[in-house]
C-alpha positions in Angstrom: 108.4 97.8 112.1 111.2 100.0 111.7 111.1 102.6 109.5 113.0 105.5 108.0 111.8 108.6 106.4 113.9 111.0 104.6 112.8 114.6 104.3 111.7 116.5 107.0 109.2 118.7 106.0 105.3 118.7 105.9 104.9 115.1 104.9 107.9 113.8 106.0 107.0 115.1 109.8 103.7 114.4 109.7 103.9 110.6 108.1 106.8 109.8 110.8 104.9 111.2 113.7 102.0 109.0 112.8 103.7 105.9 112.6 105.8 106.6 115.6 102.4 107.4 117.8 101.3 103.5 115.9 104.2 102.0 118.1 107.0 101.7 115.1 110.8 102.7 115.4 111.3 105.4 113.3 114.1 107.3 112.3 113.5 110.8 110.3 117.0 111.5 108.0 117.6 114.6 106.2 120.8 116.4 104.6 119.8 119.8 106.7 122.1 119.0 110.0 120.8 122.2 111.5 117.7 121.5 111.0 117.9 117.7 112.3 119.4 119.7 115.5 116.2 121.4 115.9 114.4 118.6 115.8 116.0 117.0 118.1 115.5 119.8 120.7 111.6 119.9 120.2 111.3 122.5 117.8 109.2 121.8 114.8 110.2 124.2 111.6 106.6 123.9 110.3 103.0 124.3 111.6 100.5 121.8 111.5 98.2 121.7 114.5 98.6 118.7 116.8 102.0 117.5 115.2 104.4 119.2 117.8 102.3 117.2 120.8 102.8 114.2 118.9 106.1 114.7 118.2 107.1 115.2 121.8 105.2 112.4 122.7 106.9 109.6 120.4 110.5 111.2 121.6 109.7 110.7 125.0 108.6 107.4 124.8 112.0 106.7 121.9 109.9 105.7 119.3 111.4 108.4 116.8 115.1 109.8 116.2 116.8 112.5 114.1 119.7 112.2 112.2 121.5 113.4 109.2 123.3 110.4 108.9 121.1 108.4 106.4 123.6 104.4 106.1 123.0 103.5 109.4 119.8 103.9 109.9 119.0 102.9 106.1 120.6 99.8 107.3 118.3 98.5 110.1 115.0 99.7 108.5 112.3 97.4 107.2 110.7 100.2 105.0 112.1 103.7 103.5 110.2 106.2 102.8 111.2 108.8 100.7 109.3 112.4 101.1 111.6 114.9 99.8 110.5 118.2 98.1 109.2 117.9 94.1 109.1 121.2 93.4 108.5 122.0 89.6 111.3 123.9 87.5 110.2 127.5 87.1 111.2 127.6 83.4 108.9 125.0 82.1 107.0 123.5 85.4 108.2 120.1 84.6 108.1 118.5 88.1 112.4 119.0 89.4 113.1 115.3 90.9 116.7 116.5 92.0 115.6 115.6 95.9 114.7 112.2 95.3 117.5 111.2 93.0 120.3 112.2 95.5 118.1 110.9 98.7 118.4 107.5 96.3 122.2 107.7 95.5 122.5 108.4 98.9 120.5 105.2 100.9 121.3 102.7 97.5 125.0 101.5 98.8 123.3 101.0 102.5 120.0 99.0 101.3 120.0 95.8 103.3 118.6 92.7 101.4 114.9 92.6 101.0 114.0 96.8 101.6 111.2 98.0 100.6 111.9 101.9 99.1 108.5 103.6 99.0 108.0 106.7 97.0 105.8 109.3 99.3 106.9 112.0 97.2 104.6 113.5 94.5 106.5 112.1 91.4 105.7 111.9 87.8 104.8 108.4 86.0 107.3 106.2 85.6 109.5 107.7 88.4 109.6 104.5 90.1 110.7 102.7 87.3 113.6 105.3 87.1 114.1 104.7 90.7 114.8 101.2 90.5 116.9 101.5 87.7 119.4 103.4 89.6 118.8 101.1 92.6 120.1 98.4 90.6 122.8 100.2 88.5 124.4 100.2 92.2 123.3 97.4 93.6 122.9 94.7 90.9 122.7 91.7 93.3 120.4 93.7 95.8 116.8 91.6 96.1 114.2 94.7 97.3 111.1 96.4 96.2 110.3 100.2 94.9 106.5 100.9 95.7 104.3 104.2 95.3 102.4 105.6 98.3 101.4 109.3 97.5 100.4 111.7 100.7 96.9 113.1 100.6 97.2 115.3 103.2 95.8 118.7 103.7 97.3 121.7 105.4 95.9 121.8 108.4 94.0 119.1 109.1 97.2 116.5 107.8 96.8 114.1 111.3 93.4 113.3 110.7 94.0 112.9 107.1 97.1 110.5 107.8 94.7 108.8 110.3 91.7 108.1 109.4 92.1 109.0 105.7 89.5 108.9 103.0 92.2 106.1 100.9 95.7 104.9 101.1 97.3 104.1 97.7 99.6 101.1 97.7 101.3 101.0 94.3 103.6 98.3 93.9 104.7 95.2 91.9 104.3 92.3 94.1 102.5 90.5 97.0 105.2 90.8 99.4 105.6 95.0 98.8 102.1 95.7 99.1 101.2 93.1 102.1 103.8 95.3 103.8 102.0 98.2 103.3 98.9 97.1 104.1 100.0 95.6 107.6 101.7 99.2 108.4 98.9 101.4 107.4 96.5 98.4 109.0 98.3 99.2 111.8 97.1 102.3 112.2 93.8 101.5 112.2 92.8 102.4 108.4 90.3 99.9 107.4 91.1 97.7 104.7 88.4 98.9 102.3 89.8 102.7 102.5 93.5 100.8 100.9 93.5 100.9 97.6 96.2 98.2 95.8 97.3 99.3 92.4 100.1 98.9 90.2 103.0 101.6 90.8 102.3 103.7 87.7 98.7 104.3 88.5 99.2 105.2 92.3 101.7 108.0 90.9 99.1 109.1 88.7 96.1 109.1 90.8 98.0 111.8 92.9 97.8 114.3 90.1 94.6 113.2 89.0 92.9 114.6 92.2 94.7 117.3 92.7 93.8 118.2 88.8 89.7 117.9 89.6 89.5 119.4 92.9 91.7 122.4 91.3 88.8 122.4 88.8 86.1 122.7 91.3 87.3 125.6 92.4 88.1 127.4 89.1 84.8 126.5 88.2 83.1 128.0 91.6 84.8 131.2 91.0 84.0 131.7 87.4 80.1 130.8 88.7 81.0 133.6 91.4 82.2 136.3 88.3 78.7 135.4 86.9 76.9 136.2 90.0 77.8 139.4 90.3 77.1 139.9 86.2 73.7 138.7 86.7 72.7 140.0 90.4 72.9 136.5 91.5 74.0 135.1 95.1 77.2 132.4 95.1 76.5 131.1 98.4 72.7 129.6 97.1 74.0 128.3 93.9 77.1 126.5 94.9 74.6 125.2 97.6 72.1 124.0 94.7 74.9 122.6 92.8 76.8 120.9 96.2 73.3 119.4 97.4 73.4 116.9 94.1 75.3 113.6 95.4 77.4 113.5 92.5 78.8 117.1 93.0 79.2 117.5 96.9 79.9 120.6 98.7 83.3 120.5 98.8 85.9 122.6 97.3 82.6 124.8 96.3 83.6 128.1 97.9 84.5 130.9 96.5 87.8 133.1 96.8 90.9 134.7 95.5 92.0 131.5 93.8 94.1 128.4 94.1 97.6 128.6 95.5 99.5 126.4 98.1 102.3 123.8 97.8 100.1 121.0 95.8 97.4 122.2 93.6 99.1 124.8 91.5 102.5 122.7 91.0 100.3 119.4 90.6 98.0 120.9 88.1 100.8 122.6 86.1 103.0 118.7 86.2 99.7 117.0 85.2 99.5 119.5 82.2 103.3 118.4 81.4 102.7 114.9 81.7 100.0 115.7 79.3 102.1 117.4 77.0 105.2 115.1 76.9 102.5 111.5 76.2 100.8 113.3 73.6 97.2 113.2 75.7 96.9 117.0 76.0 95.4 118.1 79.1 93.5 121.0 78.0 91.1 121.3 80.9 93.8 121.8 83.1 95.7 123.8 81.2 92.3 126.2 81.0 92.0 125.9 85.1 95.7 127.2 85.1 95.3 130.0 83.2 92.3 130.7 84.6 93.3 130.7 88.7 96.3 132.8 87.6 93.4 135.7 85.9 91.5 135.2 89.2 94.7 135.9 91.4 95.7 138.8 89.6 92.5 140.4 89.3 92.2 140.8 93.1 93.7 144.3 93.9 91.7 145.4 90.7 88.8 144.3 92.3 89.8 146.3 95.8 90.3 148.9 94.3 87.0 149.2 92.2 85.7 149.4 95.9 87.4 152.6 96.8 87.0 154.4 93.6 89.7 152.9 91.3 92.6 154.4 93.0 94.9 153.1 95.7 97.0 155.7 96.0 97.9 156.9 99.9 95.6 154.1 101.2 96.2 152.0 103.7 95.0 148.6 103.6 94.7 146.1 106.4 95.8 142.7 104.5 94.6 140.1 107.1 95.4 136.4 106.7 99.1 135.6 104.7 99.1 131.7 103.9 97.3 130.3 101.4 94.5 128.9 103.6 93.9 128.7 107.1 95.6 126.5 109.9 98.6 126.6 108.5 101.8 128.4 107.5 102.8 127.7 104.2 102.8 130.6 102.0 103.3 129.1 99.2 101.5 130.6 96.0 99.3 132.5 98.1 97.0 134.7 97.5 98.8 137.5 99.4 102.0 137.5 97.5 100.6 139.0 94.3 98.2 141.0 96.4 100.2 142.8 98.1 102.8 143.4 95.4 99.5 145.6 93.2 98.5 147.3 96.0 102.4 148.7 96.3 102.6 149.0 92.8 99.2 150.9 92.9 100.7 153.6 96.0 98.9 152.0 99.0 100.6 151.1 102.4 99.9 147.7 103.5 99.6 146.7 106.9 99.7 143.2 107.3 98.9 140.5 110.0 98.7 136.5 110.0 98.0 134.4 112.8 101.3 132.4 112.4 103.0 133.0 109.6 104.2 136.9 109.8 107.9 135.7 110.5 107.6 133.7 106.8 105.9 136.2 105.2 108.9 138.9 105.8 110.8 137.0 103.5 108.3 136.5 100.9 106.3 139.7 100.7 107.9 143.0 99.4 110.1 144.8 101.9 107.5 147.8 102.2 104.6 145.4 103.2 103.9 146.1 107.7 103.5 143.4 110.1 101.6 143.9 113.1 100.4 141.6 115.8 96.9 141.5 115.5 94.0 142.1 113.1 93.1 145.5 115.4 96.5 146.8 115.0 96.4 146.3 111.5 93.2 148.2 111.3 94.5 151.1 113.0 93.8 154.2 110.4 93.3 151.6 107.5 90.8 153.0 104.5 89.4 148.8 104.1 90.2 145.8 105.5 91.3 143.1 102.9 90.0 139.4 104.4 92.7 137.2 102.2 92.6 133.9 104.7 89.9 132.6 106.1 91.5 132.2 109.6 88.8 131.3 112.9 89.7 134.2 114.5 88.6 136.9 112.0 85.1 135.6 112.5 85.3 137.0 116.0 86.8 140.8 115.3 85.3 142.7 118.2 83.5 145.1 115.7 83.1 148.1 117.8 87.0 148.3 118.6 87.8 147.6 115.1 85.5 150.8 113.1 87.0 152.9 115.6 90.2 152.2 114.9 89.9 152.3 111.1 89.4 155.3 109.3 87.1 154.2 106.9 84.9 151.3 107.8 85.3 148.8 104.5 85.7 145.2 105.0 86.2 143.3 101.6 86.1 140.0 102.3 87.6 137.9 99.4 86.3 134.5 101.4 83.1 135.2 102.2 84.1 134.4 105.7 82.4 137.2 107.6 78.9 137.7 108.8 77.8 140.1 106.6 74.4 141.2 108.2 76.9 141.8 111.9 79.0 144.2 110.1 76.3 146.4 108.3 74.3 146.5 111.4 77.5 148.0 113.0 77.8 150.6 110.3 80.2 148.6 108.0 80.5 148.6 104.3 80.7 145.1 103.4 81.5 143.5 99.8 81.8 140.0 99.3 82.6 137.6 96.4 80.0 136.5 94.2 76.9 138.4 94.7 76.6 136.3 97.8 76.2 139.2 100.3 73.7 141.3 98.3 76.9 143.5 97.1 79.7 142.2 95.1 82.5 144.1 93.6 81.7 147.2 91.4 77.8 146.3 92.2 75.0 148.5 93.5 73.2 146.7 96.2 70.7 144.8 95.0 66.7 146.5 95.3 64.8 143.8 96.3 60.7 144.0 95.7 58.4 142.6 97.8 55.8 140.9 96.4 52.5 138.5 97.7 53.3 135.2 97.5 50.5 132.7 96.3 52.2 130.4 99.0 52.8 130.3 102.3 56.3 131.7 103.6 58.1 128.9 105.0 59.5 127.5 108.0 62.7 126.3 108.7 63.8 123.6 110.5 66.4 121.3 111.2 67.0 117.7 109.6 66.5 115.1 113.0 69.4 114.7 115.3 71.6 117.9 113.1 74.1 120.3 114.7 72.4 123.0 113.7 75.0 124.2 111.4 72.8 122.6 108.1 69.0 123.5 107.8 66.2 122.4 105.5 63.8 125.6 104.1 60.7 123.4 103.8 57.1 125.1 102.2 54.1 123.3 104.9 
């Protein structure tokens, strides 16, 4: 097929590079002509592990172009995807639709009978329905389709997700939209049970809808976590008795500093909105808002409970930027409020992120220090702040990094480390939730040892398992 996306970031890249490596002709539009230049030279303005290789891969082979000239290649196309930026307004966090109004205006007047425009964007209900009005204010004659196709993709792991997704929503009004769809993303390989045909209003709500619960999950986890440490209990065990049950699942059950990133915060606040405007009040959501916000900001409080309630003249090593790991989006992490109270509170913070220190330079606050690696950033540092949970922090070479500190304090807001490794190397380690014997303002826990009327048990591991998962069973 031939196929042309407009935007060029995350989803944009990602969902052209995919159908491109399927054997389509695509052609990626956007209004940024430097940036368009850039892509045409091989240089990708985002990081997403694998994309680059595929990238290269479909140029070589001409399956994808850039250009910033949208008519002609809207003109040829079978299928036009639009996958500009939804950011939400900062005065009231309705969800701004600027983007996808002009990319509209702009491909209407070049729509060639029968186009399909499908809306990949993260819209509100009843933006298709806009959509098509204005299609046909221009083009009243025009026979073609509007259909709704959110992304699902996570940072990070976004080419297995386009891939071999869990579902692919296909909202649209007729046979002939959504037999399209299903022959593109069939071409791909997605089975057909994983496609999910819908009308176009409840594929754009089904976006926000899981972005809402799995931003509830982790709310939830981390007020469980804030009870832990009330109660001397461990996280790690109860989100594992909770995550066993079927219903529940392990996933999204860690946890950390809070929510941030480009989806579930803006999602979760537009959901609310949507709420709000229909009259259906969203007051679930509205609590997990409030409530991630408390979590983020209570952060550098919680460092600095650790080290005596006072920041001033410290230095702490802030290692990992973006809001998770495996990617370099920054946005509404963790680190950005952060780093701003532990200024505010008279430390120096000496920073480092596997990929995103160039970003971060123009997000943090001017006095925030880069440095190249996690050891630099250790160099004389009072504690170590663990704010991503990047791969390569789980392999610090522990010996190198106490001597270069000058106080050996890892506070690891991920529960990422290997607790037991850094105490046995003379390490203060605190963790989140009580899961690491010591949580934040805690004494350790005293643990009494006490005959059992049973035998201790043995572990071991479920037939044919990695390892990575064992069962504790009493024989």
């Amino acid at each position: 097929m031939r196929i042309a996306v407009i935007g060029t970031g995350y989803v944009g890249l990602v969902s052209a590079a995919c159908f491109a490596q399927a054997g389509h002709q695509v052609s990626c539009i956007d209004i940024d002509a430097s940036k368009i230049s850039q892509l045409a030279r091989g240089r990708i303005p985002i990081y997403e592990p694998g994309l680059e290789n595929i990238l290269a891969d479909s140029s070589v082979r001409k399956r994808i172009a850039f250009t910033s000239g949208a008519p002609s290649a809207i003109a040829v196309s079978d299928i036009i995807f639009i996958a500009v930026g939804t950011p939400a307004h900062s005065s009231d966090g309705h969800v701004d639709l600027s983007q996808v109004y002009r990319a509209i205006e702009d491909l209407a007047p070049a729509l060639q009978p029968n186009a399909l425009v499908v809306i990949k964007s993260t819209v509100p209900v009843g933006t298709g329905d806009n959509i098509e009005q204005l299609i046909r204010s221009v083009r009243p004659d025009l026979d073609f389709e509007v259909a709704s196709n959110p992304e699902f993709l996570r940072a990070g792991r976004a080419l297995d997700d386009f891939l071999r997704p869990d579902r692919v929503v296909i909202g649209a009004q007729s046979n002939r939209a959504a037999s399209l769809l299903m022959r593109l993303y069939r071409s791909l390989g997605v089975e057909r049970g994983r496609i999910l045909l819908t009308d176009r209003r409840s594929s754009e709500l089904i976006k926000y809808a899981a972005n809402g619960l799995l931003a509830t999950k982790i709310a939830f986890i981390n007020e469980v976590a804030n009870l832990c440490e009330k109660v001397n209990a461990r996280i790690g065990d109860v989100a594992t008795g909770i995550g066993l049950d079927r219903r529940i699942g392990m996933q999204y059950l860690q946890p950390g500093p809070g929510f941030g990133g480009s989806c579930f915060p803006k999602d979760a606040r537009a959901l609310a909105k949507m709420g709000e405007d229909h009259d259906a009040p969203m007051r679930i959501i509205e609590t997990v808002l409030a409530s991630n916000e408390a979590r983020k900001r209570s952060m550098a409080r919680r460092i600095a409970a650790v080290q005596n309630g006072s920041l001033r003249g410290k230095t702490i090593a802030l290692l990992g930027l973006t809001f998770k790991a495996e990617t370099d989006d920054m946005r509404d992490a963790v680190s950005i409020p952060i780093a701003q109270a532990l200024l505010d509170a008279g430390a120096i913070v000496n920073a480092y992120d596997p990929v995103a220190n160039g970003r971060a330079r123009t997000i943090l606050p001017p006095l925030v220090r880069y440095h190249e690696s996690a050891l630099d950033a250790a160099d004389g540092a009072d504690s170590i702040v663990i704010a991503t949970e990047w791969e390569e922090f789980k392999h610090l070479d522990l010996r190198r990094l106490k001597a270069r500190m000058k106080t050996p304090l890892i506070i690891d807001l991920r529960n990422l480390l290997n607790d037991k490794a850094f105490r046995l190397s003379g390490f203060r380690y605190v963790g989140i939730g009580g899961s690491n014997r010591q949580a934040f303002g805690e004494p350790a826990l005293s643990v009494v040892s006490r005959a059992s009327p049973w035998p201790a048990p043995k572990t071991r591991s479920r037939a044919g398992d990695t390892g990575a998962e064992k069962i504790t069973a009493a024989e």
